[in-house]
C-alpha positions as CSV (number, residue, x, y, z in Angstrom):
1,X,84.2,140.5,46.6
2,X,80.9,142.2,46.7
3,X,80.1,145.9,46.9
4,X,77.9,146.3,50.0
5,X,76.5,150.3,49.7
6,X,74.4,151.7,52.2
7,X,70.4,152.0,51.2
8,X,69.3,155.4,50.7
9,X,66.5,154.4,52.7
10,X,67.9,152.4,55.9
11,X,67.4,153.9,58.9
12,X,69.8,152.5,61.6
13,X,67.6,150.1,64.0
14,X,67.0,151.8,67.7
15,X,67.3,148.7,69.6
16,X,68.4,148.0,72.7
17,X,70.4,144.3,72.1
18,X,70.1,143.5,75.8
19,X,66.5,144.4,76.2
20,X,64.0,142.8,73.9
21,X,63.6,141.5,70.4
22,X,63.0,143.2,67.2
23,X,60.5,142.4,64.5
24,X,60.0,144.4,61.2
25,X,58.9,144.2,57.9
26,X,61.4,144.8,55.2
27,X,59.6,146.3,52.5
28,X,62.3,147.0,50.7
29,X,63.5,143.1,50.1
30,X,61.8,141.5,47.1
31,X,60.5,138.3,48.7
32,X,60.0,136.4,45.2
33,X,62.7,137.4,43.5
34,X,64.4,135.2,46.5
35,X,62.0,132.8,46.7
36,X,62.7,130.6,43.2
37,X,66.2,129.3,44.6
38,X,65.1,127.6,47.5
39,X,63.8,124.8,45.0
40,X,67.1,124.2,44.2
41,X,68.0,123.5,47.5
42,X,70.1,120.3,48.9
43,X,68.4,117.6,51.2
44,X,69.6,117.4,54.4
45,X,71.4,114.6,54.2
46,X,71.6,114.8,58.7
47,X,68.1,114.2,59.5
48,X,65.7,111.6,58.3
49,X,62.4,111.5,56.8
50,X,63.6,113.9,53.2
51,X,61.6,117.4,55.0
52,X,64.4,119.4,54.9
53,X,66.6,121.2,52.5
54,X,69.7,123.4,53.0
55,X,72.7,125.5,52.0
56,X,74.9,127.4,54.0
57,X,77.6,130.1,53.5
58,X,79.6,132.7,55.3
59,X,80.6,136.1,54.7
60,X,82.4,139.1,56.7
61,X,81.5,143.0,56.6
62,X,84.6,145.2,56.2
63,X,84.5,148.6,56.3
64,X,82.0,151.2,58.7
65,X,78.3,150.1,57.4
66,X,77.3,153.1,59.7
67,X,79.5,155.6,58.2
68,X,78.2,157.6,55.0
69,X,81.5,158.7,54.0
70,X,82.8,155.3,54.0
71,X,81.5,152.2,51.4
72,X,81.6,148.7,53.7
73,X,82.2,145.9,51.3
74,X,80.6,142.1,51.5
75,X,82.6,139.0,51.3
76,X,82.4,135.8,50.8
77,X,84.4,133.7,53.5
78,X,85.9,130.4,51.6
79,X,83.7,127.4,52.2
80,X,83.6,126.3,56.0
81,X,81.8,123.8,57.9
82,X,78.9,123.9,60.5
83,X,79.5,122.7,63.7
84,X,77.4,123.0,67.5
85,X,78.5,121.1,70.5
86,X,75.8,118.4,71.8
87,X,75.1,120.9,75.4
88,X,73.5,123.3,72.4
89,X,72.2,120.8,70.0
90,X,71.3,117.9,71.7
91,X,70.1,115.7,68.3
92,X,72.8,116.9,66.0
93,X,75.5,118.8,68.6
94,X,78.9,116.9,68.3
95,X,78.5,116.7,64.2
96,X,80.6,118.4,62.4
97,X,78.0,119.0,59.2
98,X,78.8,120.0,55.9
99,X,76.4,121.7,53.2
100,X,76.7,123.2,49.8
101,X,77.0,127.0,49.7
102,X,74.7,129.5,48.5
103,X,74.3,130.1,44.8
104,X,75.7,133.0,43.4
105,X,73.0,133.9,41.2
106,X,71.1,134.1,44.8
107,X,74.3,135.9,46.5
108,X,74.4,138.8,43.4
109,X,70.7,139.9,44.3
110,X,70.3,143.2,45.9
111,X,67.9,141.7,47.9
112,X,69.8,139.7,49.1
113,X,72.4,141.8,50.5
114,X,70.2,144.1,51.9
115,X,69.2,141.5,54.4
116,X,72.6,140.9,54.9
117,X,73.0,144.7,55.7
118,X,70.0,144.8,57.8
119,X,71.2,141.9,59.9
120,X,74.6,143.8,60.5
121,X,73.6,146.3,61.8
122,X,72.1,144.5,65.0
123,X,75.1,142.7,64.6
124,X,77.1,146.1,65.7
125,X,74.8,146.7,68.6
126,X,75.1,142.9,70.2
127,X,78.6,141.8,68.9
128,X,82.5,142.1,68.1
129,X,82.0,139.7,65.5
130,X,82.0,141.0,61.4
131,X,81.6,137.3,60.7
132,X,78.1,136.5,59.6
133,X,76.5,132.7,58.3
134,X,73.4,132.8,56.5
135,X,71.1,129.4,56.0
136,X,69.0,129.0,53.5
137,X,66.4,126.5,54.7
138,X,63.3,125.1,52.9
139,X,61.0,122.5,55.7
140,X,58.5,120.8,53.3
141,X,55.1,119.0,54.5
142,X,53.0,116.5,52.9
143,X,49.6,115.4,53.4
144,X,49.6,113.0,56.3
145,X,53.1,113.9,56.9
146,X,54.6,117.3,58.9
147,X,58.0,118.9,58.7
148,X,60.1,119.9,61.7
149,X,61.8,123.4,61.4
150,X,63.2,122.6,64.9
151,X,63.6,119.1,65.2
152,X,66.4,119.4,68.1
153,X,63.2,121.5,70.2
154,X,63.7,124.9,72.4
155,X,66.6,125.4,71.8
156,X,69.8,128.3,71.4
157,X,72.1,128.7,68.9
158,X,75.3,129.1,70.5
159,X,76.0,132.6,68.9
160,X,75.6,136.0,69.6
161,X,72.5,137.5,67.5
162,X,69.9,134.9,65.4
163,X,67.9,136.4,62.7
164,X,65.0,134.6,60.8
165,X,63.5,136.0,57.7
166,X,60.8,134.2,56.2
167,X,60.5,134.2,52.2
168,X,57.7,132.0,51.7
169,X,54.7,129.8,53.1
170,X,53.0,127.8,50.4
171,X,50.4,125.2,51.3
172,X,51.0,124.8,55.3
173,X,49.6,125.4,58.7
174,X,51.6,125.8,62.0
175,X,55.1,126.8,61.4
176,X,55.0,129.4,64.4
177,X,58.0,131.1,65.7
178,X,58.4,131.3,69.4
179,X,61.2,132.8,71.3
180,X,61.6,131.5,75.7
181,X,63.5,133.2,77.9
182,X,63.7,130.0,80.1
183,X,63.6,127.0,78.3
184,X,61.3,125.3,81.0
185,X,59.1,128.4,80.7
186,X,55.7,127.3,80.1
187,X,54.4,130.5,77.7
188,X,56.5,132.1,75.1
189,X,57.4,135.8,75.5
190,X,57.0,135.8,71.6
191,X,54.8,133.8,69.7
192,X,54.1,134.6,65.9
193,X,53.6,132.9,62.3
194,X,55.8,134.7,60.4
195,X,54.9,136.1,57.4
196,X,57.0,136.8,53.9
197,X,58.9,139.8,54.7
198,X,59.3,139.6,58.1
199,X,62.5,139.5,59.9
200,X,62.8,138.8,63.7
201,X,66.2,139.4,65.8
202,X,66.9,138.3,68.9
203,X,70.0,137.9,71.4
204,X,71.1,134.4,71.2
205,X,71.6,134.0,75.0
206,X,68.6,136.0,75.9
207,X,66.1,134.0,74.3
208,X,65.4,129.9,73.8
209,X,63.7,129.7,70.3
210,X,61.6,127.3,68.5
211,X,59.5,126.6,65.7
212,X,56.4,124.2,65.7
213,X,56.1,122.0,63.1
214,X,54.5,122.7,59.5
215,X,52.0,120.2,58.0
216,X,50.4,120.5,54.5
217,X,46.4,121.8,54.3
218,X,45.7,120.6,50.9
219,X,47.2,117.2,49.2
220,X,50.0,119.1,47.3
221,X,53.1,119.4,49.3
222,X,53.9,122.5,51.1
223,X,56.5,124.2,52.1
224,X,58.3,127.4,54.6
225,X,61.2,129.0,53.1
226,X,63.5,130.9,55.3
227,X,67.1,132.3,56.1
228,X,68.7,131.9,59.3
229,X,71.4,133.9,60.0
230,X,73.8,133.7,62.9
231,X,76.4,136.1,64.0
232,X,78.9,134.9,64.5
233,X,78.9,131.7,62.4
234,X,79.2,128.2,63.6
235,X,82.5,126.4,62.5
236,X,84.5,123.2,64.2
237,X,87.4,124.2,66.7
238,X,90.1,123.6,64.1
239,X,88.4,126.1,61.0
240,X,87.1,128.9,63.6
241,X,90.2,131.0,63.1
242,X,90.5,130.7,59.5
């Protein structure tokens, strides 16, 4: 169990869930001291061509995050398995996937668990669910050869609320964010590279989303470094009430 307190500084997002999107910049979250354990990162062992890496893990909120008086608590939700039917995820729906969780040295960063809180708190506006699942994902690019961040396309989620923050871009072009709210539209209503630090949250089933695809500007291999987070997670039928 992890002790979850409330940043002096947080200020409770003014968001309307139903309404829009919301992009910030959290200034607080020390992007590098997160950054060195995406190289320790898996492959993926689901898609082909060695561009992606990936750990996933899941964790529930307890307690009142919005209460002063009252100290809301993170935990870590035993190991589960992701899983997206094939009307959401067309290349990989149908799979039940299974990937190593988080590190703990990663998990024990304040940090970290700021994001976490941040991403809660949307979480409240846009959903019953205290279940979160955060994926760490590195896409990698070499020279000749680009990596997919959304391989499956336009595409939702199949939750309530998505939130990406990007860590890191080392070495790459493209790798632009772009959120539909028709997936036969023909112009985003959000298109933006994001930059370390940034955080955008979205309604799942307001918005399509996608990301183009990265490719290396210099011979050395780059890479994007991001966590998705989903509330709530994604698990197979049978582990969804555990």
């Amino acid at each position: 169990m992890l002790n979850l307190s409330r940043p002096e500084e947080f200020v409770k997002p003014e968001a309307n869930c139903l309404a829009s999107y919301v992009l910030e910049m959290l200034t607080a979250i020390n992007v590098n001291e997160l950054q060195r354990s995406f190289t320790h990162l898996p492959e993926d062992p689901y898609l082909e061509g060695n561009y992606r890496f990936r750990r996933l893990s899941h964790f529930k909120i307890v307690g009142d995050p919005r209460s002063i008086s009252e100290a809301a608590r993170l935990i870590k939700l035993p190991h589960r398995r992701l899983f997206q039917s094939k009307q959401v995820n067309p290349l990989l729906g149908d799979v039940v996937r299974e990937y190593a969780e988080l590190e703990d040295a990663l998990i024990q960063l304040e940090g970290f668990q700021r994001l976490l809180w941040e991403f809660f708190q949307f979480c409240q506006l846009c959903s019953t669910s205290n279940e979160i699942g955060v994926h760490q994902i590195r896409t990698t690019a070499a020279w000749g050869k680009m990596g997919n961040p959304a391989p499956e396309g336009i595409h939702r989620d199949g939750v309530d609320v998505v939130g990406i923050f990007s860590v890191d871009r080392n070495g790459i072009g493209g790798g632009e964010t772009h959120l539909y709210q028709h997936k036969d539209d023909s112009r985003p209503a959000f298109s933006k590279v994001l930059n370390p630090g940034e955080f955008l949250v979205f309604k799942d089933d307001q918005y399509f989303h996608y990301t183009s695809p990265v490719k290396a500007i210099a011979e050395e291999q780059g890479t994007r470094d991001v966590f998705v987070l989903t509330c709530p997670g994604l698990f197979p039928p049978q582990e969804a009430q555990m």
